[in-house]
N, C-alpha and C positions, 0 to 999 in steps of 0.2 A: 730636177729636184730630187734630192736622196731620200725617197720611202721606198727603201726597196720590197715593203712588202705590200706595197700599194699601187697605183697605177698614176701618174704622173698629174701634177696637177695642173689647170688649166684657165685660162682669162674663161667669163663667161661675161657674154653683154646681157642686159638687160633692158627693157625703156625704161624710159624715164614715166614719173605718176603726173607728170607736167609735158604737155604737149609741145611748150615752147621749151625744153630742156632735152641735151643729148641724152642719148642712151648712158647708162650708168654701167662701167665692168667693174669687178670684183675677180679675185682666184676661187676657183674654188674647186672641191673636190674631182676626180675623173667621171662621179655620180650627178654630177651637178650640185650637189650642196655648197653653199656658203656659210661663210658668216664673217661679221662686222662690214665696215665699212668701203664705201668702192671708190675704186683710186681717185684720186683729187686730178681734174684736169689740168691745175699748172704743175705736174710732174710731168709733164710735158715737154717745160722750158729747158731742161738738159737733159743728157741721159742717164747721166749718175741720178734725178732725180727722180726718172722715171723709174730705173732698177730699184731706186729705194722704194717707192713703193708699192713694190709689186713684193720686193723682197717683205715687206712691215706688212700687205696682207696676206702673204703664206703664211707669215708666222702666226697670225692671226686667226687663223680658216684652219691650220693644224693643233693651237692651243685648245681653240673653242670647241672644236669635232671632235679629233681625237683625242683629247687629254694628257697631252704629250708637248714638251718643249722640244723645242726644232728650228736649227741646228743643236748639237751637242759637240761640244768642244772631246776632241776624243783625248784630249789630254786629263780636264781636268772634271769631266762631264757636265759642264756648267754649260745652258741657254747661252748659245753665242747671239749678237744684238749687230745689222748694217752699221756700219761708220767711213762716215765720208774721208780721206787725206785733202791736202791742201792742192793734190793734183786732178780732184773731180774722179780721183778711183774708188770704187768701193770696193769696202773688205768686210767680212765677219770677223766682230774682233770678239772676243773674250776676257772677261774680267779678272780670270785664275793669275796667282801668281806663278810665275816661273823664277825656279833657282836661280840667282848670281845675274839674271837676264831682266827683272825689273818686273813690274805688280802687273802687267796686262800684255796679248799680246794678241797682232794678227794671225789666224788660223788661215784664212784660204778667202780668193779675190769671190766676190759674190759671183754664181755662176760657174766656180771651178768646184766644189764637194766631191761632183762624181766623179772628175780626174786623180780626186784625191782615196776616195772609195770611203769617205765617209760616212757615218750612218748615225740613225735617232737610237734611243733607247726608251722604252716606254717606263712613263712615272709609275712607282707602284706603292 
């Protein structure tokens, strides 16, 4: 995950408040904080499904702590948002338009940011 001014962030298990119920993970900070909700166990059923959810509560665990949208598209600084293709790949796509190239585009495959040396910007 690209916070480079931070320390990576990480699954954290939890129990469950139900004895007959798995333990519950979430992302959450390298301090242990969370926040919202913990991944759904049928992301399970693929692996694109599962990256999306891990990727939906990073984004989640980073909006709600730090106050910051994460990824930032370094083109157009817009919150990039996981999006499936028709080949079960996920990307961070982004809404901005680009000249002559059409109203949206993929930035980087979920997973790739730091090969790319992308970074957040905090809201101010």
């Amino acid at each position: 995950m690209t916070l480079p001014q931070l320390e990576p962030l990480q699954l954290l298990a939890l129990p469950s408040y139900d004895a007959d119920e798995p333990e519950n993970v979430y992302v959450a900070m390298a301090n242990g904080e969370w926040h919202g909700n913990y991944l759904d166990s049928n992301s399970q059923d693929s692996p694109a499904s599962a990256l999306a959810s891990v990727a939906d509560a990073a984004q989640e665990t980073v909006m709600e702590l730090l106050w910051q949208a994460w990824p930032l598209c370094p083109e157009h600084g817009l919150g990039m948002h996981p999006r499936e293709d028709t080949e079960e790949r996920l990307s961070w796509w982004c809404a901005g338009e680009r000249l002559r190239r059409g109203p949206a585009h993929i930035h980087a495959a979920v997973g790739a940011l730091d090969a790319l040396g992308a970074s957040i910007r905090t809201r101010s």
